[in-house]
N, C-alpha and C positions, 0 to 999 in steps of 0.2 A: 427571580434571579435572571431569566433568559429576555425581560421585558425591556431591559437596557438596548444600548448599540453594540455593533461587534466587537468592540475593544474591551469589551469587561469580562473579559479572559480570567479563569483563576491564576493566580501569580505563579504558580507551577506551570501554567501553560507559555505564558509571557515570553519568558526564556529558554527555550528547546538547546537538545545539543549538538554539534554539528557531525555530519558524517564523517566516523569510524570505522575502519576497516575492521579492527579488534571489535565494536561493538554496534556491527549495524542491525539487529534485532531491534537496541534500544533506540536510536535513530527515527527507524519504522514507525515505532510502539507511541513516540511522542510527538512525531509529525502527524500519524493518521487518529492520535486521539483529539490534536487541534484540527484536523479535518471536519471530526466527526461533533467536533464541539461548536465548530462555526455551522454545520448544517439544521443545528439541534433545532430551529425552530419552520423548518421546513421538511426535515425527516422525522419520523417516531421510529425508536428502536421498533426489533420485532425479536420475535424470541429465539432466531438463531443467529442472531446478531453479535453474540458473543462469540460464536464459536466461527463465524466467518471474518472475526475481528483477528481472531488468534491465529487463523488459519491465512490473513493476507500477509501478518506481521512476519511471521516466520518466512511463508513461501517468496516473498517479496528482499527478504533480507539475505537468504541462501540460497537460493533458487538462481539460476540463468534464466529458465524459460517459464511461464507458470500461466493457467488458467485463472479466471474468476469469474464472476458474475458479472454482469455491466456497470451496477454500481458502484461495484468494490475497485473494479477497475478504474472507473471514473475520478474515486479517492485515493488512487494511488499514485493516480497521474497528477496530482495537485502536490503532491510532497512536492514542497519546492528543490531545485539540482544545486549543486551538483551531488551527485550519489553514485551510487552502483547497485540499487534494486536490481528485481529479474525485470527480462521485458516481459511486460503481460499481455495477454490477450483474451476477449471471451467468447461467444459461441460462436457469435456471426464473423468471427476472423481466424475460422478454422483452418482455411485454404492457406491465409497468410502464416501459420501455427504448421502446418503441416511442410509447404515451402522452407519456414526457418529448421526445421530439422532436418529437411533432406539436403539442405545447406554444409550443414556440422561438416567437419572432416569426421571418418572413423577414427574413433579409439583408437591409441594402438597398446592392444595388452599382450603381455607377453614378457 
């Protein structure tokens, strides 16, 4: 199935939907699954693959600010724009991750 060209998308992937402010989980969910379907013959899943699947979809959909791994990051920055993911970062842009939060304004609770 993967011995084709990259256009031989399942037809569920073909047509994605566009960003949602009501529903940018699903946005995430179906952009980084055609991410992950155009790398499929250069990456092999690994066994926490799922759960750093679930864990980009979400953090990237409700998230402002969010860590990941290099490569999670690397397929989150392919979701084509316009959007409103979090910005992401990973280990080696710590400083830059640290600077953007001494950035913030304080909360004001009260």
């Amino acid at each position: 199935m993967l011995q084709g060209r990259k256009d031989t998308l399942p037809k569920k992937l073909v047509t994605l939907p566009d960003y949602s402010v009501q529903h940018p989980a699903q946005f995430a969910f179906f952009q980084l699954q055609r991410v992950i379907w155009n790398e499929a013959r250069a990456y092999h899943l690994k066994a926490n693959d799922g759960i750093d699947f679930c864990h980009a979809v979400v953090a990237s959909s409700y998230g402002s600010i969010i860590t990941l791994d290099k490569h999670w990051k690397r397929r989150i920055l392919k979701i084509p724009k316009p959007h409103c993911l979090a910005r992401t970062f990973y280990r080696a842009e710590l400083d830059e991750l640290v600077d953007e939060f001494e950035a913030l304004e304080p909360a004001n609770i009260g």
